[in-house]
N, CA, C and O atoms as a printed pandas DataFrame, in Angstrom:
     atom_number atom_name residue_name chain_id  residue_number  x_coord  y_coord  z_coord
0              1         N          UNK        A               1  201.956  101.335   49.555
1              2        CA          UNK        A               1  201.842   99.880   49.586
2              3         C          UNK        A               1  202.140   99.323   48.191
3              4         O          UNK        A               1  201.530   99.873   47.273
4              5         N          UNK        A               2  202.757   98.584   47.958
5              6        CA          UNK        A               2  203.069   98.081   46.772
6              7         C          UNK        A               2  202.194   97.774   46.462
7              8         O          UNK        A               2  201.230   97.646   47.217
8              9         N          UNK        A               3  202.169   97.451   44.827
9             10        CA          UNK        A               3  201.058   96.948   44.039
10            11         C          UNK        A               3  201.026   95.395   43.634
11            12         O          UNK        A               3  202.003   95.096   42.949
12            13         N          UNK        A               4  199.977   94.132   43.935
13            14        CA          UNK        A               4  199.367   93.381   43.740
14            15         C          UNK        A               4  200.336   92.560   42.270
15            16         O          UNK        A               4  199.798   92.980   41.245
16            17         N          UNK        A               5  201.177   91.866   42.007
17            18        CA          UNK        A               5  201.266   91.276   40.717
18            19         C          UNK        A               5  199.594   90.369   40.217
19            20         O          UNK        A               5  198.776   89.923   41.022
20            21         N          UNK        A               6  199.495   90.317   38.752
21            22        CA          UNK        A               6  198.956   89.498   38.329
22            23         C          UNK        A               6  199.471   87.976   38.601
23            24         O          UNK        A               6  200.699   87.932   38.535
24            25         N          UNK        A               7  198.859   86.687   38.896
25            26        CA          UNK        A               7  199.613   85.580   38.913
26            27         C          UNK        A               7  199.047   84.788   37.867
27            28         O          UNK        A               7  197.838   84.560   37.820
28            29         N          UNK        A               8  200.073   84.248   36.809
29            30        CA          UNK        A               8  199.460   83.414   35.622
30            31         C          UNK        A               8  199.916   82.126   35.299
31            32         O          UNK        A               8  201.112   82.406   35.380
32            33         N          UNK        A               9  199.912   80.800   34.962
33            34        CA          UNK        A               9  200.206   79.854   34.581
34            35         C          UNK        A               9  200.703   79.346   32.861
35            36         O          UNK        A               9  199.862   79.206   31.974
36            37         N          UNK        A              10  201.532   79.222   32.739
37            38        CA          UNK        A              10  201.756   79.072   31.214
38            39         C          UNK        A              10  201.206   77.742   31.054
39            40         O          UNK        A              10  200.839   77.078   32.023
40            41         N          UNK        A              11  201.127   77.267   29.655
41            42        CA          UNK        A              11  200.476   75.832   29.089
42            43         C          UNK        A              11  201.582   74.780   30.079
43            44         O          UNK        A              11  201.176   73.686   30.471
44            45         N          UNK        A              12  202.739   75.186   30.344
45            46        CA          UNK        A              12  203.731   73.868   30.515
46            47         C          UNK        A              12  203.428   74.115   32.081
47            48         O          UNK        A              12  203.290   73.031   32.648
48            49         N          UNK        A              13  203.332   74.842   32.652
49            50        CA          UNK        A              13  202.586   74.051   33.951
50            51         C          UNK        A              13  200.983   74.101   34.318
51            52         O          UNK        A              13  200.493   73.899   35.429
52            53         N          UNK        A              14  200.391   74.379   33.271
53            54        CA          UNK        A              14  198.583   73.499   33.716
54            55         C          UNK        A              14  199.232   71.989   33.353
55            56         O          UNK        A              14  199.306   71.320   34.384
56            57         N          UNK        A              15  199.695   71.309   32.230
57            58        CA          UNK        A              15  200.175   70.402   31.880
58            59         C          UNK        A              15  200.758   69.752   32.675
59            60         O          UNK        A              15  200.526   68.545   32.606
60            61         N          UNK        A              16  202.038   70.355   34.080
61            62        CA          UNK        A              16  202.341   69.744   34.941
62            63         C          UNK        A              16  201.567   69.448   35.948
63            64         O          UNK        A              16  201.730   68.419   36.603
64            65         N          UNK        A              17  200.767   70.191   36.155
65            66        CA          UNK        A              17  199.796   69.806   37.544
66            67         C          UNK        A              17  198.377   68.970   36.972
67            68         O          UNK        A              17  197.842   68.202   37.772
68            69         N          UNK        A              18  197.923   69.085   35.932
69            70        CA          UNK        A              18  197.421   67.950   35.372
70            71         C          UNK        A              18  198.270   66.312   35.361
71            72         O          UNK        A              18  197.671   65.385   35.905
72            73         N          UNK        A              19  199.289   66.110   34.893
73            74        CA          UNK        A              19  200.118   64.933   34.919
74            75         C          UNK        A              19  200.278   64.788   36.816
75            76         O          UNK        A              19  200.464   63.580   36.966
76            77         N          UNK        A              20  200.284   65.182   37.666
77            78        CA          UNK        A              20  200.129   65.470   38.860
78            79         C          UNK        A              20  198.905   64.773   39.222
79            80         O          UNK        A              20  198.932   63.851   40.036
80            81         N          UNK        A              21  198.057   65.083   38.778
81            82        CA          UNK        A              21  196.517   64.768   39.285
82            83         C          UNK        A              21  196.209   63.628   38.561
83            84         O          UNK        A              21  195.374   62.855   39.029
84            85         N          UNK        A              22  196.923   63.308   37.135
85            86        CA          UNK        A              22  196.881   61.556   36.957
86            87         C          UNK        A              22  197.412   60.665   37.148
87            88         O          UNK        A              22  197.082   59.519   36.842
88            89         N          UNK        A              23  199.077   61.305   38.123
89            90        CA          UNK        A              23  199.685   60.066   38.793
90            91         C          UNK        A              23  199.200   59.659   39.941
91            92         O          UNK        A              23  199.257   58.449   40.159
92            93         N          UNK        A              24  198.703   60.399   40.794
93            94        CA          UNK        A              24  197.796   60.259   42.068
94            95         C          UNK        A              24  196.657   59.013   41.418
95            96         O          UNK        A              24  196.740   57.792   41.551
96            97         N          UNK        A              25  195.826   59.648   40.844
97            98        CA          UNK        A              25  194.920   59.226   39.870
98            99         C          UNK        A              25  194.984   57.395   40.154
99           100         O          UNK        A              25  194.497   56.520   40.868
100          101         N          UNK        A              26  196.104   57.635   38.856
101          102        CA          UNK        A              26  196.496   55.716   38.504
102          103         C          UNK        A              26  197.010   54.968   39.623
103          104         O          UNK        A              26  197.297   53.772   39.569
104          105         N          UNK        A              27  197.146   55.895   40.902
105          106        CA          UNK        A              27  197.684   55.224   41.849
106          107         C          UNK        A              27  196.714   54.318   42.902
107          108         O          UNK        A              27  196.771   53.342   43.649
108          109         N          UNK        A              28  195.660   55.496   42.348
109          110        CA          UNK        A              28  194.306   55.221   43.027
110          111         C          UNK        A              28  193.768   55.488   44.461
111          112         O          UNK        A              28  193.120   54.866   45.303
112          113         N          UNK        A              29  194.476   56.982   44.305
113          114        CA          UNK        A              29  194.454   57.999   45.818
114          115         C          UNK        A              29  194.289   59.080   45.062
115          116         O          UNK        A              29  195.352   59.699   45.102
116          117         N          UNK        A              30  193.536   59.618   44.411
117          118        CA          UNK        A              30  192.928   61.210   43.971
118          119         C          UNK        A              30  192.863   61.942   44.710
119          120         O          UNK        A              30  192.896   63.105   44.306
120          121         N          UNK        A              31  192.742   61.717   46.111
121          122        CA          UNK        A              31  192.634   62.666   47.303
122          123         C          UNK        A              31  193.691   63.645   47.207
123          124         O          UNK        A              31  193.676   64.859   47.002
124          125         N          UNK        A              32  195.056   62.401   47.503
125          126        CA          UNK        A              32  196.286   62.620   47.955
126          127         C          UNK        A              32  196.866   63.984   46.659
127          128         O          UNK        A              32  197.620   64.936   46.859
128          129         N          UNK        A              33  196.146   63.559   45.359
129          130        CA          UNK        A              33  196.638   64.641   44.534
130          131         C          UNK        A              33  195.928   65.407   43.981
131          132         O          UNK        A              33  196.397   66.139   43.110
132          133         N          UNK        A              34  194.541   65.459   44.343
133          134        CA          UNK        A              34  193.706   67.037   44.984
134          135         C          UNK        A              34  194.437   67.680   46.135
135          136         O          UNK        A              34  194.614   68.898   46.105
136          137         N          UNK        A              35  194.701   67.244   46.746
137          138        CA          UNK        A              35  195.339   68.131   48.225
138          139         C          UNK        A              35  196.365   68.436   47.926
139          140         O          UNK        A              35  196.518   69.429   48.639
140          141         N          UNK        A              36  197.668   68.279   47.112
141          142        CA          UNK        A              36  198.735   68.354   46.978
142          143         C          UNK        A              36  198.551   69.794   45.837
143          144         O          UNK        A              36  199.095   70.863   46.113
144          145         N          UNK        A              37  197.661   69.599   44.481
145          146        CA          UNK        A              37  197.211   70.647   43.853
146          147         C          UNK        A              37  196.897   72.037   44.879
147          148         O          UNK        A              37  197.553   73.071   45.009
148          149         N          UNK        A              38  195.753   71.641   45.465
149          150        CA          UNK        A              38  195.471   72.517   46.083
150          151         C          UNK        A              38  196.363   73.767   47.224
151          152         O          UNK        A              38  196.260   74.961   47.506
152          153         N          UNK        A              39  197.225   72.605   47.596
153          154        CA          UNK        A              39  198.281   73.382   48.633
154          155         C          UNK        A              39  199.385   73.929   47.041
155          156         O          UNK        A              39  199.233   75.103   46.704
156          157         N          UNK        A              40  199.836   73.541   46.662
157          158        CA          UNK        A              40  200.651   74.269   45.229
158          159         C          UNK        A              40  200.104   75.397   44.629
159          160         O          UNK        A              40  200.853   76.290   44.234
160          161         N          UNK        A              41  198.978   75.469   44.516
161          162        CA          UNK        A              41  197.913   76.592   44.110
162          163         C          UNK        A              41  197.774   77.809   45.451
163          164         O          UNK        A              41  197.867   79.008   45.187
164          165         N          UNK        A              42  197.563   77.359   46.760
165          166        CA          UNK        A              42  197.739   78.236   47.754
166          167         C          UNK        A              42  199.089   79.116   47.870
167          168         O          UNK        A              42  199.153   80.333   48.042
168          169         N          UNK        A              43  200.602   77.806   47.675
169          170        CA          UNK        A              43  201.951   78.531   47.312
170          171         C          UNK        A              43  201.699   79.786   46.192
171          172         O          UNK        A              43  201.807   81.006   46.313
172          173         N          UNK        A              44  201.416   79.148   45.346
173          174        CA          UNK        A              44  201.586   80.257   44.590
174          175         C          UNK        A              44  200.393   81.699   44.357
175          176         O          UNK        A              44  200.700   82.666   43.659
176          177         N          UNK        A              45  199.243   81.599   44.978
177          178        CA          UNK        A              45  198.471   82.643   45.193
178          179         C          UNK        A              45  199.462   83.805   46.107
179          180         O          UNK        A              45  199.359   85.010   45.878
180          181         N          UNK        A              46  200.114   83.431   46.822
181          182        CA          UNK        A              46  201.039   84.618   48.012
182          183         C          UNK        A              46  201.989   85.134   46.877
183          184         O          UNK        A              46  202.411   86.273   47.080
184          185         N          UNK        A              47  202.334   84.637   45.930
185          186        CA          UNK        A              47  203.591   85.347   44.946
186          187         C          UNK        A              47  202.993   86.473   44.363
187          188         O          UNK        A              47  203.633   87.142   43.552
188          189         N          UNK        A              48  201.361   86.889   44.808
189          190        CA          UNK        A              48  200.824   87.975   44.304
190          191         C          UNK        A              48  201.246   89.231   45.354
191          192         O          UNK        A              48  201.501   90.377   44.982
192          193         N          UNK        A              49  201.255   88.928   46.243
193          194        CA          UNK        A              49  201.887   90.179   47.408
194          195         C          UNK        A              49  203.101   89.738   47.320
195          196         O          UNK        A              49  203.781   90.616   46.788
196          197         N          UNK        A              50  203.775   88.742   47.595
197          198        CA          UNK        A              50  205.311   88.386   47.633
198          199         C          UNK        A              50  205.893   87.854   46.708
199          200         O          UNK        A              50  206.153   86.653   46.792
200          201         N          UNK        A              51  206.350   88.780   45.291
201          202        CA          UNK        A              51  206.741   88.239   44.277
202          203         C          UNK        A              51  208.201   87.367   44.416
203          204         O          UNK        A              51  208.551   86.367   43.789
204          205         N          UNK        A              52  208.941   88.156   45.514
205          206        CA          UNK        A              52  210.367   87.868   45.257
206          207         C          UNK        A              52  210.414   87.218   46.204
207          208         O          UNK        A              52  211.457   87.279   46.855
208          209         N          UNK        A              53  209.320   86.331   46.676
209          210        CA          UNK        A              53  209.953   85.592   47.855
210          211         C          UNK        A              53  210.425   84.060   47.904
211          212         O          UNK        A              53  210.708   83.344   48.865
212          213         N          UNK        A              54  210.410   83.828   46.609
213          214        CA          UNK        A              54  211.243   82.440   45.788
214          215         C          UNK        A              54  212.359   82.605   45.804
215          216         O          UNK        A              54  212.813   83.746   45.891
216          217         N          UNK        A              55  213.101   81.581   45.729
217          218        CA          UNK        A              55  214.601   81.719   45.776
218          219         C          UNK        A              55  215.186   81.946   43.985
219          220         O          UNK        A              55  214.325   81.803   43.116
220          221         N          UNK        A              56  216.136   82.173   43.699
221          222        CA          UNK        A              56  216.093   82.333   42.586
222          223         C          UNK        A              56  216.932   80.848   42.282
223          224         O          UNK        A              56  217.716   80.282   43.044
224          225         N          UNK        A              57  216.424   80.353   40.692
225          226        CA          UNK        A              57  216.671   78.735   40.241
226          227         C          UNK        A              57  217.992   78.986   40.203
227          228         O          UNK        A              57  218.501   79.939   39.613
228          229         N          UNK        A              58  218.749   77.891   41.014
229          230        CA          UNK        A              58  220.013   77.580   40.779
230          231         C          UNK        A              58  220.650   77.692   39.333
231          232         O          UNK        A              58  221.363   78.588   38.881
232          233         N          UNK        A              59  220.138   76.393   38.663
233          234        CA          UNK        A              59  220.309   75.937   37.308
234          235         C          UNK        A              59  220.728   77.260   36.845
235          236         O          UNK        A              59  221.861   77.235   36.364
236          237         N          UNK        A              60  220.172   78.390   36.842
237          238        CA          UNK        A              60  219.935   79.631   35.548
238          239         C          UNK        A              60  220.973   80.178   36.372
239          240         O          UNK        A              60  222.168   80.137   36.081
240          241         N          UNK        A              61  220.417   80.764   37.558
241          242        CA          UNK        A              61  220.968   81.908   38.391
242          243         C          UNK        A              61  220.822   83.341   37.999
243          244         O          UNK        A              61  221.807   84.068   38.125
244          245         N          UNK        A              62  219.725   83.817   37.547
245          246        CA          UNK        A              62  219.157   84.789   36.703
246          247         C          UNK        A              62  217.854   85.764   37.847
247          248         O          UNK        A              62  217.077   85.052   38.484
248          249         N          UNK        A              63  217.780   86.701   37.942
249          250        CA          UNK        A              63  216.694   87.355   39.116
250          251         C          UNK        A              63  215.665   87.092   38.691
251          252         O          UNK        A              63  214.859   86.797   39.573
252          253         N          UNK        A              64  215.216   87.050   37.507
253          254        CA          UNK        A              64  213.656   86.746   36.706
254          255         C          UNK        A              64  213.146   85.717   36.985
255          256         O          UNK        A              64  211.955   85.439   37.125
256          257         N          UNK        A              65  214.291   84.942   37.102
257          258        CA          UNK        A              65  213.509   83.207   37.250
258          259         C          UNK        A              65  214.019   82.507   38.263
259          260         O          UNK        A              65  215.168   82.146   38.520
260          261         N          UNK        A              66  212.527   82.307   39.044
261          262        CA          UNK        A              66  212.635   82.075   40.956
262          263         C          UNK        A              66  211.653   80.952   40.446
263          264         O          UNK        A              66  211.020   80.681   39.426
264          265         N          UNK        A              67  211.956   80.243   42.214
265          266        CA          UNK        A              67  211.072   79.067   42.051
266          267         C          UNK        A              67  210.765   79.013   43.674
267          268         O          UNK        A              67  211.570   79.516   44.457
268          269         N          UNK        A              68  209.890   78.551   44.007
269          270        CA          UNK        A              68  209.280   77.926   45.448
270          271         C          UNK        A              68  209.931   76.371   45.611
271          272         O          UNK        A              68  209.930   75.592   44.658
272          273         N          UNK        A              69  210.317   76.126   46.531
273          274        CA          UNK        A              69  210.012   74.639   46.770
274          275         C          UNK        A              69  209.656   74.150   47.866
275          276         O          UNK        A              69  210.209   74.266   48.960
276          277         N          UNK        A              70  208.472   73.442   47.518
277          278        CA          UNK        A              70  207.304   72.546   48.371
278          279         C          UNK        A              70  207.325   71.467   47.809
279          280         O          UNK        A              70  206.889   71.037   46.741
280          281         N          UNK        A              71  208.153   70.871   49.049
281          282        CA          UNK        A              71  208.297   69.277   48.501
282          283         C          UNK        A              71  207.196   68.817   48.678
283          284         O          UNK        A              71  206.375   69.084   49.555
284          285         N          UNK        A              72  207.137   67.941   47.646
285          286        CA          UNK        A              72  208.618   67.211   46.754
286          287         C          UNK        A              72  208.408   67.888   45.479
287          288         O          UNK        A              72  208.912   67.241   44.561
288          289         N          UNK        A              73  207.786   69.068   45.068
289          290        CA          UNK        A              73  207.609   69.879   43.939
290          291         C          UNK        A              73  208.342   71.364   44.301
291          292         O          UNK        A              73  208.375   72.046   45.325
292          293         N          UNK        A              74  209.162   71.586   42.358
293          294        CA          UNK        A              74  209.756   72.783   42.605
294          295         C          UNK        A              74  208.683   73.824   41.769
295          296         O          UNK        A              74  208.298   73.557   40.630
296          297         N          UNK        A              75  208.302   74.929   42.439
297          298        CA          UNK        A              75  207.295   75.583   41.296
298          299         C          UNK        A              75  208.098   76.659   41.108
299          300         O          UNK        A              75  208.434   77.244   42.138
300          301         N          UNK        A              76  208.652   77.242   39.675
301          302        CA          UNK        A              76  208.897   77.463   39.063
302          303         C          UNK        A              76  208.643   78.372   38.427
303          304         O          UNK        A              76  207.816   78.058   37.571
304          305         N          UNK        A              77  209.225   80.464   38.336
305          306        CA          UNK        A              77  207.989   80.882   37.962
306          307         C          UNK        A              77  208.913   82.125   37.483
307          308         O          UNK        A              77  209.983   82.355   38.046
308          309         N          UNK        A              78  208.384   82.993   36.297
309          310        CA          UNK        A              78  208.920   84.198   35.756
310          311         C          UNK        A              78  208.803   85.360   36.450
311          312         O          UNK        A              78  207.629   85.677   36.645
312          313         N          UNK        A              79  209.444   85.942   36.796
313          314        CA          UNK        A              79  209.363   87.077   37.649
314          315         C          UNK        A              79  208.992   88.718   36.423
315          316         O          UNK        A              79  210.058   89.252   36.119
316          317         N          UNK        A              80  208.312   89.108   36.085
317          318        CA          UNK        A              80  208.087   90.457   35.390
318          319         C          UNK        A              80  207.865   91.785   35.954
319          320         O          UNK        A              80  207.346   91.648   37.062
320          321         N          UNK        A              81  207.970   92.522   35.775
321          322        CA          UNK        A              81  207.448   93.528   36.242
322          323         C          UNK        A              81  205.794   94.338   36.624
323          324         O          UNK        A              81  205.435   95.246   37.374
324          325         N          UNK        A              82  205.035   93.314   35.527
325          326        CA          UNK        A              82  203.649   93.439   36.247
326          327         C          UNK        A              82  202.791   92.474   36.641
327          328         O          UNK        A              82  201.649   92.511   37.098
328          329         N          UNK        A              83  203.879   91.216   36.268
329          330        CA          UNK        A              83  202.681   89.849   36.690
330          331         C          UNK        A              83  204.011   88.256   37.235
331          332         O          UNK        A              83  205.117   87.929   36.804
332          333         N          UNK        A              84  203.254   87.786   38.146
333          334        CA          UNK        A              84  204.163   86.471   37.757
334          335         C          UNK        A              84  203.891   85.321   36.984
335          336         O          UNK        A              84  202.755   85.096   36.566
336          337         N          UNK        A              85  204.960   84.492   36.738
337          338        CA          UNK        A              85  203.756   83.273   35.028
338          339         C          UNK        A              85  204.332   82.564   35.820
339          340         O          UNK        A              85  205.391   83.091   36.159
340          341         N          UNK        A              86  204.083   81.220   36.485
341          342        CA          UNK        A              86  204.060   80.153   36.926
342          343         C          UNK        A              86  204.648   79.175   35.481
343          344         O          UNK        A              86  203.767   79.136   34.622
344          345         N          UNK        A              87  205.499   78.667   35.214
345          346        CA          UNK        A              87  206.078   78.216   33.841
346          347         C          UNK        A              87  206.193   76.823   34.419
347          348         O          UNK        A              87  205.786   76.216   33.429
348          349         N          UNK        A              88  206.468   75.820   35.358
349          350        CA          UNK        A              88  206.681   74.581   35.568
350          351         C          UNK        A              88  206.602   74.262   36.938
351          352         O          UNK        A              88  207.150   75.053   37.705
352          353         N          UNK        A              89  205.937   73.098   37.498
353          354        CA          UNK        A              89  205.707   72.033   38.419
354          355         C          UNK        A              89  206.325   70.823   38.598
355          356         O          UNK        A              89  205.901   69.712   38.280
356          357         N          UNK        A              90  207.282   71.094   39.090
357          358        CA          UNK        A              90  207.989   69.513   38.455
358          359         C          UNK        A              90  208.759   69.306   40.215
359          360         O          UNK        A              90  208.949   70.087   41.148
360          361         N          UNK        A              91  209.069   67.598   39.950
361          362        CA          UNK        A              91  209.437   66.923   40.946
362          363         C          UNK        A              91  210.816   67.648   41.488
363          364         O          UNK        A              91  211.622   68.322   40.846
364          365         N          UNK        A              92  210.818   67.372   42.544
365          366        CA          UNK        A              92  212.024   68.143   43.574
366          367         C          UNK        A              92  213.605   68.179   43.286
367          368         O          UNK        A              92  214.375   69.135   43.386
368          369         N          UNK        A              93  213.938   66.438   42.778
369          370        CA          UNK        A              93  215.002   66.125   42.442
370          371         C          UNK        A              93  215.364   66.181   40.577
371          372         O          UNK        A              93  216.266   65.592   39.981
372          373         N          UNK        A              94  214.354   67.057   40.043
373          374        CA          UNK        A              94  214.305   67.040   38.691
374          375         C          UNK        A              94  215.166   68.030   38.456
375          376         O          UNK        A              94  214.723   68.954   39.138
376          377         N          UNK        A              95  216.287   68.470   37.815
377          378        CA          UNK        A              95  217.003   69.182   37.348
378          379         C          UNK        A              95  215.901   69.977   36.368
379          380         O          UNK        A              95  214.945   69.276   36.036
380          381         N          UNK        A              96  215.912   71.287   35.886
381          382        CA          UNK        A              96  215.580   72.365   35.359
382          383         C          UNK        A              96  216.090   71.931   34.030
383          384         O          UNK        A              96  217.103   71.238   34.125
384          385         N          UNK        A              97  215.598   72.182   32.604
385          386        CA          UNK        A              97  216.263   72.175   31.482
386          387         C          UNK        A              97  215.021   73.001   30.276
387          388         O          UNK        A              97  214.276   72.412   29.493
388          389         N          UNK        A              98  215.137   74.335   30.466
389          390        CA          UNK        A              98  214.457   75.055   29.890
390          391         C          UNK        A              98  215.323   75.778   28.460
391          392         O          UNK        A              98  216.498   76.126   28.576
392          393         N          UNK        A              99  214.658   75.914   27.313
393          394        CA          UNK        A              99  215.196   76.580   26.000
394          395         C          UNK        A              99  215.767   77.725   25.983
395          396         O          UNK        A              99  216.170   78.198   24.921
């Protein structure tokens, strides 16, 4: 049976799903972006048995770097050999522009 990845979040997406939870916020439906967190957080708990089951990011086109998309968010995530890092949360129609 294969082995379990670690699943981790880098600073630039707690940062996105925080900015997430204060646009809901100012909108003045917190619900709507607790539930939306929460289901994004469920996506990405399964990338611990199913690492490779993201598509890999257009933009790059590289095997390491896959992303989920659950609209209207693309999650975004490093593929390694013993863990996955969740690196960005960002809107659906947002083009990718990483260093």
């Amino acid at each position: 049976m294969p082995r379990k990845r670690a699943v981790t979040f880098a600073m630039s997406a707690v940062e996105d799903l925080e900015e997430i939870r204060r646009w809901y916020a100012d909108r003045e439906v917190p619900d709507v972006g607790e539930r939306l967190l929460r289901e994004v957080v469920s996506r990405v708990e399964r990338l611990a048995d199913f690492p490779e089951s993201g598509r890999t990011v257009p933009e790059f086109g590289v095997a390491h770097l896959r992303e989920i998309v659950y609209p209207p968010f693309r999650i975004v995530y490093r593929l390694d050999k013993m863990r996955v890092r969740i690196v960005r949360v960002w809107r659906g129609e947002r083009l990718l522009d990483m260093p």
